[in-house]
Every structure is written in structure tokens, then in C-alpha cells.
Backbone and ligand atoms as CSV (ligand in chain L), in Angstrom:
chain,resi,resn,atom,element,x,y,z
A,1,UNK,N,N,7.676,-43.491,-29.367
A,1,UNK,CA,C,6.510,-42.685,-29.648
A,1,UNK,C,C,5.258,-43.568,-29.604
A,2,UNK,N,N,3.901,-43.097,-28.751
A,2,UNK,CA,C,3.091,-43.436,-28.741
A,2,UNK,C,C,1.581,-42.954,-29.713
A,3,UNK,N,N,0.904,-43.513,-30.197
A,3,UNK,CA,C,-0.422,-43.423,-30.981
A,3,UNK,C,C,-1.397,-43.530,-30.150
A,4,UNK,N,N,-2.888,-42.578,-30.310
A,4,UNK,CA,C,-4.117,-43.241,-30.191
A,4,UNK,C,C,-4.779,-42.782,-30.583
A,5,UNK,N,N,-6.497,-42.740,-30.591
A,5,UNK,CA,C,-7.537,-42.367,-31.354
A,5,UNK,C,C,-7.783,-41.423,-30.259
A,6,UNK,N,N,-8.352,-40.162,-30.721
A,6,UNK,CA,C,-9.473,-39.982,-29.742
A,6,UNK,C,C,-10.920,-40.300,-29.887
A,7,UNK,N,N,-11.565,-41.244,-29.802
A,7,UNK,CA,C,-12.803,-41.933,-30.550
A,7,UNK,C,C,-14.132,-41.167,-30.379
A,8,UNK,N,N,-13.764,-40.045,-29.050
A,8,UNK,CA,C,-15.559,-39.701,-29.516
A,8,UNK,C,C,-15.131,-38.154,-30.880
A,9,UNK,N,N,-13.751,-37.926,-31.226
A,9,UNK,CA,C,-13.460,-36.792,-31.821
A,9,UNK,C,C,-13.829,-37.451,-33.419
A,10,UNK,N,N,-13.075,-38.760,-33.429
A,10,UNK,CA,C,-12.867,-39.403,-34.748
A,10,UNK,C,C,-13.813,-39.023,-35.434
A,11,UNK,N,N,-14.021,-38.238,-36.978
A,11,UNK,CA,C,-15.481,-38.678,-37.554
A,11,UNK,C,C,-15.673,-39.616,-38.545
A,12,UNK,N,N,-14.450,-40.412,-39.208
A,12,UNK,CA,C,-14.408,-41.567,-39.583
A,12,UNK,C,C,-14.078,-41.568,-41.401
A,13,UNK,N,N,-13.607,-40.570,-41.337
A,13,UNK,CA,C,-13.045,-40.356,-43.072
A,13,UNK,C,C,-12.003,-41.443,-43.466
A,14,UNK,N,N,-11.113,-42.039,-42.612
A,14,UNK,CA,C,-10.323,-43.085,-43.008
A,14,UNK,C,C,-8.968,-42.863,-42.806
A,15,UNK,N,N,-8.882,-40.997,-43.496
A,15,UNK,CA,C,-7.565,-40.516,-43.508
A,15,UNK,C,C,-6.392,-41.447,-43.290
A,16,UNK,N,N,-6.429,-41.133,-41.579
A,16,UNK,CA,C,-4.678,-42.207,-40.812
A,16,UNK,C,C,-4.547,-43.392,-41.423
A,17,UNK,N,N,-5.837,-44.616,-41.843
A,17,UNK,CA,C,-5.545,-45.485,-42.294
A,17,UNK,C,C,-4.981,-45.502,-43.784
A,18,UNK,N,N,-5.555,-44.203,-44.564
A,18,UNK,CA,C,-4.803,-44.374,-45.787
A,18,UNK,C,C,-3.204,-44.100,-45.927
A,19,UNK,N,N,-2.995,-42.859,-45.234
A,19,UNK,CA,C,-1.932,-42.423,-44.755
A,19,UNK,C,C,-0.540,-43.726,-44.329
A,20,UNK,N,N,-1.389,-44.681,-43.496
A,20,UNK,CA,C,-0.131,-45.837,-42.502
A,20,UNK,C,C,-1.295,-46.195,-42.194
A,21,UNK,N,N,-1.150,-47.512,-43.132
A,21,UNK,CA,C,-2.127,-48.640,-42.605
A,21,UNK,C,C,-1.215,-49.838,-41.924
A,22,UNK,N,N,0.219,-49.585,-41.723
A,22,UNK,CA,C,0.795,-50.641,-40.645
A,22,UNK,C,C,0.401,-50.094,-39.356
A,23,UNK,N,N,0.056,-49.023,-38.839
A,23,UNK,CA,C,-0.527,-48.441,-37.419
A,23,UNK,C,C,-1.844,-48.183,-37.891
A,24,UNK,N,N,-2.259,-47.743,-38.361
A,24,UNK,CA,C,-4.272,-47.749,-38.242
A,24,UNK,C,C,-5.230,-48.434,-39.099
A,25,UNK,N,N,-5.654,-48.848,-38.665
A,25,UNK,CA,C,-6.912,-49.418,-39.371
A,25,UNK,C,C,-7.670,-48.711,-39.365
A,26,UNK,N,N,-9.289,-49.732,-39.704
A,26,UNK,CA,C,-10.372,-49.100,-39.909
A,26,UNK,C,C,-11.516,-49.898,-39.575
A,27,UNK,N,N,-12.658,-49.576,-38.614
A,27,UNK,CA,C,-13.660,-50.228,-38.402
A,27,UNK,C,C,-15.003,-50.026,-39.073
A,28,UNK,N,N,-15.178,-50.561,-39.883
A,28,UNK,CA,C,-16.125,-50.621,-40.418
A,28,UNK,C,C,-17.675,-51.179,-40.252
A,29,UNK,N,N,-17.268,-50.795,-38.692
A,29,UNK,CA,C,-18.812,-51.464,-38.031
A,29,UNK,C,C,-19.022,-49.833,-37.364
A,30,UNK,N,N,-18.143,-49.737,-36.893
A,30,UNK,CA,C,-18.133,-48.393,-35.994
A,30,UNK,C,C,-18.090,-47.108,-37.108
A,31,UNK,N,N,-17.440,-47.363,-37.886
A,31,UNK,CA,C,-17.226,-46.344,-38.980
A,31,UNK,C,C,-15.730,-45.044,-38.385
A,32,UNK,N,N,-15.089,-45.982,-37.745
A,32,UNK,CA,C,-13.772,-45.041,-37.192
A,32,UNK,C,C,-12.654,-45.748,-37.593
A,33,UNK,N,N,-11.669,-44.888,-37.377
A,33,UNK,CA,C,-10.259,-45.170,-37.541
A,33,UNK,C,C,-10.147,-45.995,-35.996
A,34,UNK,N,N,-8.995,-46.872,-36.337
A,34,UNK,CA,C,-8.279,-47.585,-34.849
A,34,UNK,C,C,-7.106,-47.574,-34.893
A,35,UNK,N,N,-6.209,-47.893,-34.180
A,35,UNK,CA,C,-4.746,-47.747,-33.806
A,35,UNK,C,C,-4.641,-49.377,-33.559
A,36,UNK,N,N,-3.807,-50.039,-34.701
A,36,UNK,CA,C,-3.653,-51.258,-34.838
A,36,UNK,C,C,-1.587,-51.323,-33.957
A,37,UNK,N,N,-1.305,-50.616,-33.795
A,37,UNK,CA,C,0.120,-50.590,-33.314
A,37,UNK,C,C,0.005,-48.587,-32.466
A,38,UNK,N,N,-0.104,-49.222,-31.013
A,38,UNK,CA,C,0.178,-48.466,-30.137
A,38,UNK,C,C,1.233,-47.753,-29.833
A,39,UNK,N,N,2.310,-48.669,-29.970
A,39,UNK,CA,C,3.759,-47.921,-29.712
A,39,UNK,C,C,4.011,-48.489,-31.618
A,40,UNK,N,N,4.488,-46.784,-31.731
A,40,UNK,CA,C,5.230,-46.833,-33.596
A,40,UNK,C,C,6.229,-47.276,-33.635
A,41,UNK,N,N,6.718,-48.117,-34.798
A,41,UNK,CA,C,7.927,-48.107,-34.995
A,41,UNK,C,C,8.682,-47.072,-35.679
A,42,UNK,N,N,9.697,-47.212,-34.997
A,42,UNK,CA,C,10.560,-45.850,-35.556
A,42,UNK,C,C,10.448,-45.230,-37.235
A,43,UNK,N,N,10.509,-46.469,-37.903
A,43,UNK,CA,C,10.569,-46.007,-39.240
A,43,UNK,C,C,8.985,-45.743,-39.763
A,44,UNK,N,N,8.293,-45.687,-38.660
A,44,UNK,CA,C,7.266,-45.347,-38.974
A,44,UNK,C,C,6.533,-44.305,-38.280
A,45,UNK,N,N,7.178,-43.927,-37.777
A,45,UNK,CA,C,6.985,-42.157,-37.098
A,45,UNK,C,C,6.597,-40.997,-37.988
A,46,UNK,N,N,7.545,-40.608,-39.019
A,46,UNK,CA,C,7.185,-39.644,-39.564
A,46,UNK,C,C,5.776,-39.648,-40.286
A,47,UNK,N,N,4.996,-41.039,-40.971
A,47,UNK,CA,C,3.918,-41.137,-41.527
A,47,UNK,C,C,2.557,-41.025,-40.799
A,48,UNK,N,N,2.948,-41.233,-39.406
A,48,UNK,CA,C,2.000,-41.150,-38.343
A,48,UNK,C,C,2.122,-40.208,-38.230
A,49,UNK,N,N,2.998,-39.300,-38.006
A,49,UNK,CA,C,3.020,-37.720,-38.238
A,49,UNK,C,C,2.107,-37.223,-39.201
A,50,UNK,N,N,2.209,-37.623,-40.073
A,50,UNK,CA,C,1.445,-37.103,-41.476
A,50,UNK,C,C,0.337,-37.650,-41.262
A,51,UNK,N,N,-0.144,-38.558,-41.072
A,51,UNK,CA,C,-1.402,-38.566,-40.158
A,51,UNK,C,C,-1.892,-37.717,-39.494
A,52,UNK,N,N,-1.323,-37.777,-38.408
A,52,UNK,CA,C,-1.943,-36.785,-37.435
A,52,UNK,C,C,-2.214,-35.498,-37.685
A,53,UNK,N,N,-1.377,-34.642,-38.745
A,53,UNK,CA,C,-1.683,-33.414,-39.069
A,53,UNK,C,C,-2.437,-33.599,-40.003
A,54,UNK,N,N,-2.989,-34.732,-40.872
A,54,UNK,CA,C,-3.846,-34.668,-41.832
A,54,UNK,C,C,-4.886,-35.060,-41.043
A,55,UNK,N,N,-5.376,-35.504,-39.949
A,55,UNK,CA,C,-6.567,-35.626,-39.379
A,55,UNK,C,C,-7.531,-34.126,-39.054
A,56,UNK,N,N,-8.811,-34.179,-40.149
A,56,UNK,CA,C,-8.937,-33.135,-39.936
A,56,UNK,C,C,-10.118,-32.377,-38.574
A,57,UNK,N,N,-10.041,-33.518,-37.797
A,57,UNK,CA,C,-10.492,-32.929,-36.230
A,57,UNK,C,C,-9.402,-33.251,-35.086
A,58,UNK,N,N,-8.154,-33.513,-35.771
A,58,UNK,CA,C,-6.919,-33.620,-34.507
A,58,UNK,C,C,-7.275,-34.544,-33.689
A,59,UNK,N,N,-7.851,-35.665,-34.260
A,59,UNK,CA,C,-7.990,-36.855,-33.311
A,59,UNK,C,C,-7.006,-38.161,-33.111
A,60,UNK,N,N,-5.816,-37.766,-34.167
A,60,UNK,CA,C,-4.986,-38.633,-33.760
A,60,UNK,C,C,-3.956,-37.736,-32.547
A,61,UNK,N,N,-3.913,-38.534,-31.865
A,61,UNK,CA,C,-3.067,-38.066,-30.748
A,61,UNK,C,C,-1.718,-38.631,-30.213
A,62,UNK,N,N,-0.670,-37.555,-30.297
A,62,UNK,CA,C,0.632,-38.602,-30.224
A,62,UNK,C,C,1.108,-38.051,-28.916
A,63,UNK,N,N,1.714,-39.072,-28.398
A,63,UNK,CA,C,2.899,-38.830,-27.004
A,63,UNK,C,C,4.349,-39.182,-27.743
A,64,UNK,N,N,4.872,-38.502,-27.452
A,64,UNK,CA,C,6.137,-38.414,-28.061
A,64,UNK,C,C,7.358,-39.412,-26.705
L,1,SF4,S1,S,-7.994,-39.330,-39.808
L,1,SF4,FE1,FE,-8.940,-38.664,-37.878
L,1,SF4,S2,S,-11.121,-38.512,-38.316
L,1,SF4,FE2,FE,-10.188,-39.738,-39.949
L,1,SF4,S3,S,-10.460,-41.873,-39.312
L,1,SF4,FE3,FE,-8.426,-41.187,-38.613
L,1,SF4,S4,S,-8.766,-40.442,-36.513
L,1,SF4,FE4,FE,-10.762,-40.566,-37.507
């Protein structure tokens, strides 16, 4: 499973990073979320999940 931002959607609440901060960070210059681990690790799928549905402009975007 793959992760990414969509960065012009992001509006920069933090969410994904609070959610799984081993896959997202946070830029605090830009004021967005980032995708610190592109491809998830398995045991870390479902939280990126929970991410993504807690993003509340659907800017995390997964390829399965
Ligand atoms: S949860 Fe969505 S809007 Fe919030 S920082 Fe992450 S990608 Fe951006």
C-alpha cells in the first residue's frame, strides 16, 4: 500500500500526523502535512486508514 498528500487540497490541521506519525509528518514552514514513508508498512496500514478518513478534505490519498 501506497501514501501521499494531495498538497494543494491539504489545509494543514495536522490530523494524519497525529493519527501515524511513523508515515506523516508535519511542515511547519509550509503549514502541511507530509508523507514521511511512501510505501506503509503493513502493520501500519490500518492507522493510515484512519487517517485518511479522518482527513477532513480527503487529501490523504491511498493506492492500495
Ligand atoms: S489530515 Fe489532511 S488536511 Fe490535515 S494535515 Fe493531513 S493531509 Fe493535511
Amino acid at each position: 500500500m501506497k501514501v501521499r498528500i494531495d498538497y494543494d487540497e491539504c489545509m494543514g490541521d495536522g490530523n494524519c500526523h497525529k493519527v501515524c506519525p511513523e508515515v506523516f509528518g508535519y511542515d511547519d514552514d509550509k503549514m502541511q502535512g507530509v508523507v514521511l514513508k511512501e510505501t506503509v508498512p503493513v502493520e501500519l496500514e490500518g492507522l493510515v486508514r484512519s487517517a485518511a478518513m479522518g482527513c477532513a478534505v480527503a487529501a490523504v490519498l491511498i493506492d492500495p
